[in-house]
C-alpha positions as CSV (number, residue, x, y, z in Angstrom):
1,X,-15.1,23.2,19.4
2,X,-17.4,22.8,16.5
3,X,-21.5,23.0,17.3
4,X,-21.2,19.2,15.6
5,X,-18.9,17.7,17.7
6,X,-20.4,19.3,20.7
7,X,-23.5,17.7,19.7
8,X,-21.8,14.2,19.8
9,X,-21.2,14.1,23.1
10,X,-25.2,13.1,23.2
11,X,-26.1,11.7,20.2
12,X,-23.6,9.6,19.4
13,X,-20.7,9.6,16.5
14,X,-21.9,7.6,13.6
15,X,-19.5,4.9,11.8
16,X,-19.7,5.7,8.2
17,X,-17.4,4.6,5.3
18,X,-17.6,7.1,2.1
19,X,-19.1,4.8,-0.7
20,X,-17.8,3.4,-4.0
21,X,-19.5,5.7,-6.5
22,X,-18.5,7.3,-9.8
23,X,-14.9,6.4,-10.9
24,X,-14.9,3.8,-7.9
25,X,-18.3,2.0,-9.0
26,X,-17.6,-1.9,-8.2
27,X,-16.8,-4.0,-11.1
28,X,-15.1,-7.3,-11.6
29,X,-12.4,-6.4,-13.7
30,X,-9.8,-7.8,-11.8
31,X,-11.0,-11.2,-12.1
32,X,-12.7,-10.7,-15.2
33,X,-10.6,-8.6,-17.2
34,X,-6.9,-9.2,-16.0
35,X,-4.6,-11.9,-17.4
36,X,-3.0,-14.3,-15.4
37,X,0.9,-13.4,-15.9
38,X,2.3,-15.5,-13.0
39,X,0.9,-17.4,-10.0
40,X,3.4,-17.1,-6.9
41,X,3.2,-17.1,-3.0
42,X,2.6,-13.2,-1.9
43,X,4.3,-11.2,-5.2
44,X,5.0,-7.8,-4.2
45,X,6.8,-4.5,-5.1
46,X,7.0,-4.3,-8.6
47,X,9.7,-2.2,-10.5
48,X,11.0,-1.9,-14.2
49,X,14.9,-1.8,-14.1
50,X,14.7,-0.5,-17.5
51,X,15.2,-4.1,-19.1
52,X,12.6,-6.3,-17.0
53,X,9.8,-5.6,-14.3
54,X,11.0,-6.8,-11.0
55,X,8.6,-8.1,-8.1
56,X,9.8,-9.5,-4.6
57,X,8.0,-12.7,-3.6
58,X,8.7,-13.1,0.2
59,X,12.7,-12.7,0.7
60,X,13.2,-13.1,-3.1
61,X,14.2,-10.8,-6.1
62,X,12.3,-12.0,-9.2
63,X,12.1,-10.8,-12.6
64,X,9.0,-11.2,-14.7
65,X,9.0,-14.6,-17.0
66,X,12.9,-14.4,-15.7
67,X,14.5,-16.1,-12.8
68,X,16.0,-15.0,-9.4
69,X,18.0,-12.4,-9.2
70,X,18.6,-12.1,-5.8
71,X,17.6,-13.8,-1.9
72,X,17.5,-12.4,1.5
73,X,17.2,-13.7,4.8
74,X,14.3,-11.6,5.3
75,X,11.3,-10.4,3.4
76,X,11.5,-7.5,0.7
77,X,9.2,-4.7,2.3
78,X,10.2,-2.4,-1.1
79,X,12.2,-1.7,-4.1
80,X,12.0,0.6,-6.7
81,X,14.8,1.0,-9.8
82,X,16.9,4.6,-10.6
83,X,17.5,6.0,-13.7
84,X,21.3,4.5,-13.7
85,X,20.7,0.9,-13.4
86,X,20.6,0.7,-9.5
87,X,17.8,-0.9,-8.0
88,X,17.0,-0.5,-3.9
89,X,15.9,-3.2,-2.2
90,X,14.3,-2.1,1.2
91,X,14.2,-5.0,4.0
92,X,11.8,-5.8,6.7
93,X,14.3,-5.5,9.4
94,X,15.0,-1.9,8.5
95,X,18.1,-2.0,5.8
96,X,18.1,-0.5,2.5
97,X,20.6,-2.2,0.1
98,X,21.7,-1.3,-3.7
99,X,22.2,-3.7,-6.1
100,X,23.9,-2.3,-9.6
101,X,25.0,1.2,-10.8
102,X,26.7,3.6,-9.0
103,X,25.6,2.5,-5.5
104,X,26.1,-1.4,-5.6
105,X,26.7,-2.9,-2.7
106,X,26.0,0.1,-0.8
107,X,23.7,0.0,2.2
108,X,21.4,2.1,4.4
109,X,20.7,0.9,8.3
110,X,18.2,2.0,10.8
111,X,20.3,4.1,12.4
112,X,20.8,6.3,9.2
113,X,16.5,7.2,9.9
114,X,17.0,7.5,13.7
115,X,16.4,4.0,14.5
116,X,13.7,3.7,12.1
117,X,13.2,0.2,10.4
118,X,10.1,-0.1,8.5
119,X,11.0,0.8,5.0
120,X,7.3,0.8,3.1
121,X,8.0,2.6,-0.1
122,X,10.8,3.6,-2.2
123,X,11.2,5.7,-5.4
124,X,14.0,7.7,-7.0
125,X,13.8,11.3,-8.2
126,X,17.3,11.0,-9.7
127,X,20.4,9.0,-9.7
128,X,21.6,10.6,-6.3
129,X,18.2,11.1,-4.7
130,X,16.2,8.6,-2.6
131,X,12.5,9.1,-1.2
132,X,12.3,6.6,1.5
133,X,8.3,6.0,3.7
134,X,9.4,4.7,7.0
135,X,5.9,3.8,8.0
136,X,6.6,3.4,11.4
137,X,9.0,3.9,14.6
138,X,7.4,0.8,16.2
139,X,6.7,-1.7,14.1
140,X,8.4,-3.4,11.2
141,X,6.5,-3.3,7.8
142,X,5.0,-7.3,8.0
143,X,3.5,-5.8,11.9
144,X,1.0,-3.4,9.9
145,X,-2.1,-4.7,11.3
146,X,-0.8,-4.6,14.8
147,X,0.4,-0.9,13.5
148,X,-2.8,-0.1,12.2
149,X,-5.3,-1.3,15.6
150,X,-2.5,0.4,17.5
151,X,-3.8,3.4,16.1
152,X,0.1,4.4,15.2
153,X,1.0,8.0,13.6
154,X,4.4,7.5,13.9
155,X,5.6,7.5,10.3
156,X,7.6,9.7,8.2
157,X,9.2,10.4,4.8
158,X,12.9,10.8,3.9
159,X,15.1,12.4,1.4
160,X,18.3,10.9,0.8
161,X,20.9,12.5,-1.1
162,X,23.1,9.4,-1.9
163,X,26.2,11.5,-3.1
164,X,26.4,13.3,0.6
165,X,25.4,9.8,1.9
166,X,22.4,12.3,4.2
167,X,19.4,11.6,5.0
168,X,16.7,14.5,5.7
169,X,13.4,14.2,7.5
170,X,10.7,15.5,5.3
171,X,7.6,14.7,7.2
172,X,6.5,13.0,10.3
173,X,4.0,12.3,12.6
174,X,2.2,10.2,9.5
175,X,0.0,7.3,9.4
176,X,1.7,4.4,7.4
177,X,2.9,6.0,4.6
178,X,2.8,3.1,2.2
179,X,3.4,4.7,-1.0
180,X,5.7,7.6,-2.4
181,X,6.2,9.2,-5.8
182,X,8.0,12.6,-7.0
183,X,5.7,15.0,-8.9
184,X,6.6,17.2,-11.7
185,X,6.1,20.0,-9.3
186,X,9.2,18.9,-7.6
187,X,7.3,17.5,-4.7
188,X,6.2,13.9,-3.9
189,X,3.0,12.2,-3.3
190,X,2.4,10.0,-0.5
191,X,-0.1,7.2,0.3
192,X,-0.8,7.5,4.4
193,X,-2.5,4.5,5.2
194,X,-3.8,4.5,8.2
195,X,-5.8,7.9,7.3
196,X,-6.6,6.8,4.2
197,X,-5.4,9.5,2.0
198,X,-3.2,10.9,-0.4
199,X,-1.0,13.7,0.0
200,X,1.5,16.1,-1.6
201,X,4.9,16.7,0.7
202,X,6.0,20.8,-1.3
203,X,9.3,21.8,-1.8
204,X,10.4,23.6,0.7
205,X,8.2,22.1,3.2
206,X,4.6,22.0,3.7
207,X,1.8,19.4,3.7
208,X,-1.2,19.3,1.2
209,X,-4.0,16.7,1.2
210,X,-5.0,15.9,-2.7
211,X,-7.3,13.3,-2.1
212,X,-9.5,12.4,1.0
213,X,-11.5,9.7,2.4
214,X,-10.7,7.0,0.5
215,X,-13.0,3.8,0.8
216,X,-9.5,1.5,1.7
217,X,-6.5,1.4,2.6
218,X,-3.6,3.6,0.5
219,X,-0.5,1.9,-0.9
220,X,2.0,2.2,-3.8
221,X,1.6,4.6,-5.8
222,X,3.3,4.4,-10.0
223,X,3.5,6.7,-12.8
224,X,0.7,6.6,-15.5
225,X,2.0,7.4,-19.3
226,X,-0.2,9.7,-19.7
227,X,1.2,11.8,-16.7
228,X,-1.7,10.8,-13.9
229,X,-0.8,7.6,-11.7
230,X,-2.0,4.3,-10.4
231,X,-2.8,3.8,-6.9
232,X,-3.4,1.0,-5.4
233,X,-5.8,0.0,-2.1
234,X,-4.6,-3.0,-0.4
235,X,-7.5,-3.6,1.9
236,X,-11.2,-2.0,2.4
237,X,-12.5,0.0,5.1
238,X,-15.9,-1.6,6.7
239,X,-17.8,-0.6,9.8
240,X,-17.2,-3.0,12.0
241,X,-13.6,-2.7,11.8
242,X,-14.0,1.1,12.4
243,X,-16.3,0.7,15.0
244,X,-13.2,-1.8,17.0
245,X,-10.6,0.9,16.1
246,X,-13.0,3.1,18.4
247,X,-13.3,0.6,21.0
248,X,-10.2,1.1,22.8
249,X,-10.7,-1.2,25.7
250,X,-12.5,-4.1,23.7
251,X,-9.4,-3.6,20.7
252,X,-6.8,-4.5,23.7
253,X,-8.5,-7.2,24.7
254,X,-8.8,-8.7,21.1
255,X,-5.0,-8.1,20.6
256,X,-4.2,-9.5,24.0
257,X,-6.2,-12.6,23.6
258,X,-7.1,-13.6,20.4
259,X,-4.6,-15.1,17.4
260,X,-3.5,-12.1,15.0
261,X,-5.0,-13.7,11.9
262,X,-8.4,-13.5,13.4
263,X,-8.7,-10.0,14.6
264,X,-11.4,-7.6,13.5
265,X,-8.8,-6.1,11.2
266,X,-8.4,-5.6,7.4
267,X,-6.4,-8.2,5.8
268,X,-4.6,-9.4,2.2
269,X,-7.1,-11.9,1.8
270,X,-10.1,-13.9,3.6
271,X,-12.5,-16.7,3.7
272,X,-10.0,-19.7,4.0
273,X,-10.0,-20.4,7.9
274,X,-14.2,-20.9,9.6
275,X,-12.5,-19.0,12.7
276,X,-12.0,-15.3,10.9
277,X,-14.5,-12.9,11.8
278,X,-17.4,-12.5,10.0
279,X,-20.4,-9.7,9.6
280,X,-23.8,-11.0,9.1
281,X,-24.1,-9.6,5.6
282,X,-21.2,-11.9,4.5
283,X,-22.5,-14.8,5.3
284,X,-23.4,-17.4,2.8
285,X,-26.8,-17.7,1.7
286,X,-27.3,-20.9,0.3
287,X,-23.9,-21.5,-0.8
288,X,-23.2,-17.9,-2.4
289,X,-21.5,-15.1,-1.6
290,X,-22.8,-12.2,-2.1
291,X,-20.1,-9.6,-3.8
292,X,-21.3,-6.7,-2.3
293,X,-21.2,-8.0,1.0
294,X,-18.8,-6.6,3.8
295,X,-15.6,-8.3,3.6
296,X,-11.6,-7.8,5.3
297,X,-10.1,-7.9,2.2
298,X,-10.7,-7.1,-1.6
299,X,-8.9,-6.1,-4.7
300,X,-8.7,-2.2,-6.1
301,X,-6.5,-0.3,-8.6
302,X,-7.5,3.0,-9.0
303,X,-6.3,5.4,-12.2
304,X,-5.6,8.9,-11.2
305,X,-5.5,11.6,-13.6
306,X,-2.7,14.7,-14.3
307,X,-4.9,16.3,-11.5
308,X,-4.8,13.0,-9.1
309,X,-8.7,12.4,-9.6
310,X,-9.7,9.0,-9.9
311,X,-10.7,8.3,-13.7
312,X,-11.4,4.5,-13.6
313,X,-11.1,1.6,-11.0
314,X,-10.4,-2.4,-11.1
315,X,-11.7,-4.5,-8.8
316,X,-12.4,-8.1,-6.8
317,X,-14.8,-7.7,-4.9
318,X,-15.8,-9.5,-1.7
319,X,-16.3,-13.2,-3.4
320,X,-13.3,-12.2,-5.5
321,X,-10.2,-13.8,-5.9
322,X,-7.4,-11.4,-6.5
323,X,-7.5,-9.5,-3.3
324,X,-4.8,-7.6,-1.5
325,X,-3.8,-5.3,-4.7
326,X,-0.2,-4.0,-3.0
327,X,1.8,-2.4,-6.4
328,X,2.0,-1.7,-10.3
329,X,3.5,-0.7,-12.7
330,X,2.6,0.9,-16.5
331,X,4.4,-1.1,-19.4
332,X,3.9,-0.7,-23.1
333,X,-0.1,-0.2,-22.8
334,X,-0.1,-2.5,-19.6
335,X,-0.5,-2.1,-16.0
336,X,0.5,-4.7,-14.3
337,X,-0.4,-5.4,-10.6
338,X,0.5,-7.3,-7.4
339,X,-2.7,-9.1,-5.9
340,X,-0.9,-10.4,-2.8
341,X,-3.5,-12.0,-1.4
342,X,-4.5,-13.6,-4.5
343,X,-1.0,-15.2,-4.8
344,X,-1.0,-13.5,-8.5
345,X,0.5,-10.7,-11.1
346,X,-2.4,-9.3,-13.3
347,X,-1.9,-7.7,-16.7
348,X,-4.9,-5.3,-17.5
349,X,-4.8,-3.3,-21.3
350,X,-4.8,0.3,-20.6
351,X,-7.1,2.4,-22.8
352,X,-6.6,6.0,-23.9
């Protein structure tokens, strides 16, 4: 055991959040800065098919300034768009399903993962190859909070080679993985939520953190032109929610008793119910709120470099609109984004 956490058995472990400094520095770009492109109920998962960008919008299949392409009777946990035209739709109840190219109408199940039905994140490395985030083997992908303050490592990534119709384990044992891409390495990256990092799955095995204590919560990762990527934060880390996730007995309690919406959890978006919790610094003071005040939601979109540094961030902060930042995706000098707790897709001008 280390002298240090020998030494918090009597002084106490503190609750600290790293801070937003350097490329993170707050700004208010996202509502500032980003155009408006389309105001819908909870947008989500966006994808370019190689003709249109694609979102989901609860159990729909949109395309950007089209119509709808497709419905479901449930919600569209993730999609992503191969090389030949087919586009995978993953489901909250655990199926994948293929619409167009080579693989339409085909299907993957739970039982094809081991019973595993919380498809997070999808992305193609070729026409015949499928990474798959299954970010949990007990809850379904719209239970993430209840995943999250269950303190859940029960995640894992997939490979699966769609001309063999096999699926192969490639990691386990993860927190949330809630965003996947292949690298040029021949490896993929992967968002794990829940321990708020990024990291690099190597061919032929092996497990490499690139980027650590992030200030929020991971999720979809998308390719940058320039050969970096974009990575978005869905939610923000604060101390009062870690200071619950330490709190076993008190967190049962709260789960056992009190409505879902209104747990000391991170969420989408916040401030439209008087019942949600509340820290003291985010309390109005004469009718404002303060932006740097502690909050449950907020907006980020961070720009990795070739090296998976962050170079520059966009964000919403606390008395923000356009929180819950979920997915993007890079488009002739764009990046577009998902705020789905804003109820919005952003368009923000990349610069060289």
């Amino acid at each position: 055991m280390r002298l240090d956490s020998l030494l918090d058995w009597f002084r106490g472990q503190a609750v600290t959040i790293p801070p937003m400094d350097g490329a993170l520095r707050p700004n208010t770009a996202l509502d500032d800065q980003a155009a408006l492109l389309l105001e819908t109920a909870q947008p989500d998962n966006l994808a370019f098919d190689g003709r249109a960008v694609l979102f989901s919008s609860g159990g729909e299949l949109h395309a950007l300034g089209g119509g709808v392409l497709g419905s479901f009777d449930t919600a569209i946990s993730a999609l992503t768009c191969g090389p030949d035209g087919t586009t995978a739709v993953g489901l909250d109840d655990g199926r994948i399903l293929f619409k167009g190219g080579a693989r339409d109408g085909q299907a993957l199940g739970p039982a094809d993962f081991g019973g595993l039905a919380c498809p997070t994140a999808l992305a193609f490395a070729d026409a015949n190859a499928l990474f798959v985030c299954q970010g949990s083997s007990a809850h379904r992908p719209s239970d993430w909070v209840v995943d999250l303050m269950s303190k859940n490592a029960h995640g894992s990534v997939w490979r699966v080679d769609l001309a063999a119709g096999r699926c192969e384990r490639l990691a386990g044992d993860l927190a949330f993985p809630y965003g996947v891409l292949p690298d040029a390495a021949g490896g993929v990256l992967v968002a794990e939520s829940w321990r708020h990092r990024l990291l690099r799955l190597k061919p032929g095995g092996g497990i490499e953190p690139v980027l650590t204590k992030l200030p929020g919560y991971p999720a979809r990762l998308a390719p940058a032109t320039d050969g970096g990527a974009w990575l978005c934060l869905f939610a923000p880390r604060n101390r009062l929610i870690e200071f619950v996730l330490e709190e076993d007995a008190y967190r049962a309690d709260m789960m056992r008793d009190v409505a879902r919406d209104y747990w000391i959890a991170p969420a989408l978006s916040s401030g439209a119910q008087f019942l949600e919790p509340l820290q003291c610094g985010g309390v109005k003071t004469m009718g404002i709120h303060k932006p740097w005040s502690p909050t449950r939601s907020y907006g980020l979109l961070v720009r990795l470099d070739r090296s998976l540094r962050p170079v520059a961030s966009f964000h919403s902060r606390a008395n923000g609109r356009r929180h819950g930042i979920t997915s993007a995706v890079e488009r002739d000098g764009r990046v577009l984004a998902t705020s789905k707790g804003g109820n919005a897709i952003l368009g923000l001008t990349v610069l060289p």
